[in-house]
C-alpha positions in Angstrom: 98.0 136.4 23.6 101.0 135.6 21.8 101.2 134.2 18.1 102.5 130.7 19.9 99.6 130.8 21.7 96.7 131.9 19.1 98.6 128.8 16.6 98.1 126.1 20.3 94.3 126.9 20.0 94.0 126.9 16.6 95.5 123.3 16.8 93.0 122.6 19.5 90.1 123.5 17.4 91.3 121.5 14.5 92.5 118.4 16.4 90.3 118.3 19.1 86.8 119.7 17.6 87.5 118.6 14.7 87.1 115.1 15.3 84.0 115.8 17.8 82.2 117.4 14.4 83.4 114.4 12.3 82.0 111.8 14.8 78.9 114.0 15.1 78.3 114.1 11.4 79.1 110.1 11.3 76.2 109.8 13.9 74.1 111.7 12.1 74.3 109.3 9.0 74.0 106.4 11.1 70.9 107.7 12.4 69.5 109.0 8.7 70.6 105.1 7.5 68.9 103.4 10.1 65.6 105.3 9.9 65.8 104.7 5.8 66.4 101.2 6.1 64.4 99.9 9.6 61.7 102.0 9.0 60.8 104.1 5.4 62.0 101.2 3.6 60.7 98.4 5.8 57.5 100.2 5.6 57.6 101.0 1.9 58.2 97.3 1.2 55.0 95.8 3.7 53.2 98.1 2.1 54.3 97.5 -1.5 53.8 93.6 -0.5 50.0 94.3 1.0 48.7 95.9 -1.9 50.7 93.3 -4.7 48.5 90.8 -2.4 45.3 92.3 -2.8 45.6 93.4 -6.1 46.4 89.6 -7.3 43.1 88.4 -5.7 41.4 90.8 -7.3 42.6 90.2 -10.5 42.4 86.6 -9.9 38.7 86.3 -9.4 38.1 89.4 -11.7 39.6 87.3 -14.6 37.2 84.0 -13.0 34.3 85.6 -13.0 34.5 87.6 -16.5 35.3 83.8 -17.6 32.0 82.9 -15.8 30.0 85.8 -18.1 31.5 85.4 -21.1 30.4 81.7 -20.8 27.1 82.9 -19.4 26.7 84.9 -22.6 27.8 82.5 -24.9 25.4 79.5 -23.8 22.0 79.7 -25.4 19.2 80.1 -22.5 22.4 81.3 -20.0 24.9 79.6 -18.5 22.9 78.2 -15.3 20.2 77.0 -16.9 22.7 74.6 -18.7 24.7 73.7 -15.8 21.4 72.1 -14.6 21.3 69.5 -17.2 25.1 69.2 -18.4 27.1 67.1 -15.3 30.2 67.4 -17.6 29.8 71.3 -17.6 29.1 71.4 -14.1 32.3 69.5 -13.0 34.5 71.2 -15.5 33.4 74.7 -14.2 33.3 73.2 -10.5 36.6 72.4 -11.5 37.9 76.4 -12.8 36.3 77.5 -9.9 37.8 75.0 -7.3 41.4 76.0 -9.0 40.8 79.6 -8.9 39.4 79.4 -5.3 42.8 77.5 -4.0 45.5 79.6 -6.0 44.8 82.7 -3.4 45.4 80.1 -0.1 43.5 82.2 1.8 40.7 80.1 1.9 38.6 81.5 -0.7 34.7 80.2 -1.0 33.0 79.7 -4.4 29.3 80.5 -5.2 27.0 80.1 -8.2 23.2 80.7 -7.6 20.4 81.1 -9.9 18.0 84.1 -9.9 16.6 82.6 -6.5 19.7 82.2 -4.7 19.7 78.7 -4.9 23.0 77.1 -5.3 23.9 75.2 -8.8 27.4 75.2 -7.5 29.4 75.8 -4.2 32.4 75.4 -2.3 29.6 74.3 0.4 26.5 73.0 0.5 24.9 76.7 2.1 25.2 79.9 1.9 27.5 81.6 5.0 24.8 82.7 7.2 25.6 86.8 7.2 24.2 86.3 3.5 21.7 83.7 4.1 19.7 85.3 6.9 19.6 88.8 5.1 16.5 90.0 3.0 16.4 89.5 -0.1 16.1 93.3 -1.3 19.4 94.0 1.3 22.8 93.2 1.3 25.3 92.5 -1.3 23.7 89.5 -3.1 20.8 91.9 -4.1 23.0 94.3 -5.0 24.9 91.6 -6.9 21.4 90.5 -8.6 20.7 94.6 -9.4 24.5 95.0 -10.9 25.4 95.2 -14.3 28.2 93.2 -15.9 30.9 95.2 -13.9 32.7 93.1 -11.0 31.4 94.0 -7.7 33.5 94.3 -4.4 32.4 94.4 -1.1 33.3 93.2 2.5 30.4 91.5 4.2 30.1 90.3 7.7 32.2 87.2 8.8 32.8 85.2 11.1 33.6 88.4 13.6 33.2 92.2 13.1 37.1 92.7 13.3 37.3 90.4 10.0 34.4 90.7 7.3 35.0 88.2 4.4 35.6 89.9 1.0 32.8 89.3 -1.8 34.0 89.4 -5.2 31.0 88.9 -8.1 29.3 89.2 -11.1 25.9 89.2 -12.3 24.8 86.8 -15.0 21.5 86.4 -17.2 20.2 83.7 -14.7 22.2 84.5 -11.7 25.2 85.1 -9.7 28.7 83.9 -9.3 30.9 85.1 -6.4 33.6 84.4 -4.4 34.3 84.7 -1.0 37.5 85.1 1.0 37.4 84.8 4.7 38.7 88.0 6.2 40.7 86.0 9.2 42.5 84.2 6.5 43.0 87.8 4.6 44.2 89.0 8.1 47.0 86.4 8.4 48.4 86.7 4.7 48.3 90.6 5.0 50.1 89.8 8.7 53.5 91.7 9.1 56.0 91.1 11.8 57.1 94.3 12.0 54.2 96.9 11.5 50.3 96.9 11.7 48.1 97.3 8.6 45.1 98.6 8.1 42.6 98.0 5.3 39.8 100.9 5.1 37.0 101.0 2.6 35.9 104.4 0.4 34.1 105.6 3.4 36.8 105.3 5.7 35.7 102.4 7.7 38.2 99.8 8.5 37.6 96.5 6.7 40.7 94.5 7.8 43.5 95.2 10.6 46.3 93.3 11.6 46.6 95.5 15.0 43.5 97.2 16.7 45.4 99.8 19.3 45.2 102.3 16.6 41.7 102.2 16.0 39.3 104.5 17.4 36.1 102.2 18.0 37.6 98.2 18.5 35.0 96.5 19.1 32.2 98.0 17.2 31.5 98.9 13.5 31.9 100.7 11.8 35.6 101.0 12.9 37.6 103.9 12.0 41.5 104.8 12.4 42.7 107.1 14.5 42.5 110.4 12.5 45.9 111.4 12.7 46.7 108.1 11.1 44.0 108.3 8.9 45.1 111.8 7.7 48.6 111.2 7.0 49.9 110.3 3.2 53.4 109.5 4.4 55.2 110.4 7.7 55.1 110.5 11.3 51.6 111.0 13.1 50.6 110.8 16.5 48.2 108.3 17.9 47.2 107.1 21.4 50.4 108.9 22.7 53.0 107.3 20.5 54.8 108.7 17.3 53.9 106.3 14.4 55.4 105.9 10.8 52.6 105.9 8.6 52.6 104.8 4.4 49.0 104.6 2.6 48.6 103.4 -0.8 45.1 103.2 -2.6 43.8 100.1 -4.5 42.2 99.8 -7.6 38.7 99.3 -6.0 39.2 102.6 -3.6 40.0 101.0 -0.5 43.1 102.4 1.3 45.9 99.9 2.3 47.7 101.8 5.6 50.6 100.5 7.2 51.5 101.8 10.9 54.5 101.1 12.7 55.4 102.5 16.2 58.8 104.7 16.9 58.4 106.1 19.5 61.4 103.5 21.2 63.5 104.5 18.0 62.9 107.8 18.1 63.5 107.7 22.2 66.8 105.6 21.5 67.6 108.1 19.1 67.4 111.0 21.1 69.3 109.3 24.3 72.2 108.6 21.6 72.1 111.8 20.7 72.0 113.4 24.3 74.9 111.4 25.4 76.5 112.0 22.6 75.9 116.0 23.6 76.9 115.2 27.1 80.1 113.7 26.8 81.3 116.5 24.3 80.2 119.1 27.1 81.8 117.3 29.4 85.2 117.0 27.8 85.3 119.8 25.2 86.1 122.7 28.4 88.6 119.7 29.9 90.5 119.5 26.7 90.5 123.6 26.3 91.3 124.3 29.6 94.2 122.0 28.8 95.2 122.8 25.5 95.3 126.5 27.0 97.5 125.5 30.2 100.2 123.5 27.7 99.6 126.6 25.3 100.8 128.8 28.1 103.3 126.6 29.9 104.4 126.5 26.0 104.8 130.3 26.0 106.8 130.4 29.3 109.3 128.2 28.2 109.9 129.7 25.2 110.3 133.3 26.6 112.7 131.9 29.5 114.5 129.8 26.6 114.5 133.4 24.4 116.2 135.2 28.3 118.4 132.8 28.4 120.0 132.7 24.8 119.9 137.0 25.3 122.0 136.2 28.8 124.3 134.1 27.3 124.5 136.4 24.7 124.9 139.4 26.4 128.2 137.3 28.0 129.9 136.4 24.9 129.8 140.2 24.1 131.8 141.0 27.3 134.0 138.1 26.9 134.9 139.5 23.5 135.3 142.6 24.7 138.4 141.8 26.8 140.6 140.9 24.2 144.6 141.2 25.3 145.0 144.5 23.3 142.0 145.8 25.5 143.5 144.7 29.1 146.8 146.1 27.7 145.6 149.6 26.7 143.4 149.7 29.9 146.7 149.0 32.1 149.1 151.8 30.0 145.7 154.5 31.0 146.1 152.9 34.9 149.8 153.6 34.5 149.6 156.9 33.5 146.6 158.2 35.6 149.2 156.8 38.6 151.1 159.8 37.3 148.4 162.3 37.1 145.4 161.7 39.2 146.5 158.8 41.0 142.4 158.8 43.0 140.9 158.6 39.3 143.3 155.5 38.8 142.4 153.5 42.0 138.9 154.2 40.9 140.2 152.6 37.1 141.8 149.1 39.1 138.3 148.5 41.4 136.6 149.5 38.0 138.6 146.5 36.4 138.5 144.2 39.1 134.6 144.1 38.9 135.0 143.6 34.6 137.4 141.4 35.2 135.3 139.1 38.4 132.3 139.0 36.0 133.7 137.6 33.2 135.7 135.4 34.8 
């Protein structure tokens, strides 16, 4: 291979490859950027969002009902007792409780019952029946009537299994106070457009979904997510056949808040991007050597048939130079004399000089 050639190929690399490594690289960043942005950050942000949510509800009715006790303990004979014979104290707390209830929009139901469970106020008139109907030494009320002053958080059955209503309470001297937000209007605030979430409890039991294909039991309790979802901190997990992103974040009660979104089409668009990518370099990488290496060696030939000719031509000036006049003349006073002496050698001399002579010219 000659050094014309080996410089050709080295051009080809550069030229060529290079630009197929540039564009590959460039693909690869587009790929990293869209998976960042469509779906770690998307998911980071839903998640972020969920758990602001809850957390605000919580310390919404946290800060209600530790208003509720404090009142409760500063009222001689408790709070409910009072409420019974004070209308003004009534509606004003009816009032705190009514505002507190509405700032969540989620629909959120107000309870305060006495040491029977009957109720001195109410955003109804009842109880919900899952609470009603219980016993009274079952269920969250009696475990809101054995608590101490600490808020207690539970999800209780709702309207439907796939939506319990969340109970948030305290106990007081004389009673209860409690408020409870419907889990299908929980469900729709927590709702994402782009990914499924998925509230689970400290036992692992899901409380609140937005999507139920990930689940392992739909339509009985106590549900549970799929374990590799359930398993997974941050990343991709498997689940009913399909590759999901998965981000978990952990509340302040215990309760895990896990969003899921499928990628399985990404990832599949990914790789066919990829592949053709792949398949058109395979494809024209050999066409584009094969003819870098046929102008690399059409190239060569040239340039060696240029090289012959400039040594012809060269080779022809020399024997144009060498028959200068003084050279003709001294070759013709030889011929005369050999005339003399051998006159075969000097016949042999003129056709000798002809030939010269022919060439040349």
């Amino acid at each position: 291979m000659t050094r014309f050639q080996r410089d050709a190929r080295k051009a080809f690399l550069l030229y060529a490859c290079g630009p197929v490594l540039v564009f590959f690289v460039l693909g690869l960043v587009l790929v990293a950027a869209s998976w960042q942005h469509y779906v770690v950050t998307r998911s980071d942000d839903v998640r972020t969002a969920a758990v602001g949510r809850m957390e605000a509800w919580l310390a919404l009715y946290d800060e209600t009902t530790a208003d509720v006790a404090a009142a409760d303990e500063r009222t001689r004979g408790g709070l409910v007792p009072a409420l019974r014979n004070d209308a003004n104290a009534r509606a004003a707390l009816s009032s705190e409780l009514y505002r507190a209830a509405n700032a969540s929009r989620s629909g959120a139901l107000f309870f305060l019952l006495d040491d029977e469970r009957q109720i001195v106020l109410g955003s109804w008139k009842y109880l919900p029946a899952a609470l009603d109907r219980l016993p009274p030494d079952i269920g969250y009320l009696s475990r809101l009537h054995r608590a101490e002053a600490e808020r207690l958080d539970e999800w209780v059955d709702g309207e439907s299994v796939a939506a319990p209503d969340l109970a948030i309470g305290r106990r007081l001297s004389h009673g209860m106070v409690f408020f409870l937000l419907p889990g299908r209007f929980l469900t729709q605030e927590l709702f994402s457009p782009y990914l499924d979430i998925v509230v689970t409890d400290e036992y692992d039991n899901v409380v609140l979904a937005t999507g139920g294909r990930y689940l392992e039991t739909e339509g009985r309790a106590p549900r549970k997510l799929a374990a590799p979802l359930r398993t997974t901190q941050r990343g991709l997990a498997a689940a009913l056949d399909e590759q999901c992103y998965v981000t978990s974040a952990t509340l302040s009660t215990g309760w895990r808040v896990t969003t899921v979104l499928p990628v399985t089409d990404l990832l599949v668009r990914y790789a066919m991007g990829m592949g053709s990518f792949f398949l058109v370099a395979l494809i024209f990488l050999p066409l584009l050597w094969r003819s870098a290496r046929r102008e690399s060696e059409a190239r060569a030939r040239a340039v060696r048939e240029e090289a012959a000719r400039v040594t012809a031509i060269a080779d022809i000036r020399r024997l144009e130079s060498q028959f200068q006049p003084h050279f003709l003349f001294n070759t013709l006073e030889n011929i005369k004399y050999m005339i003399k002496l051998e006159p075969e050698s000097a016949t042999h001399m003129v056709l000798a000089l002809s030939k010269l002579l022919r060439y040349s010219i």
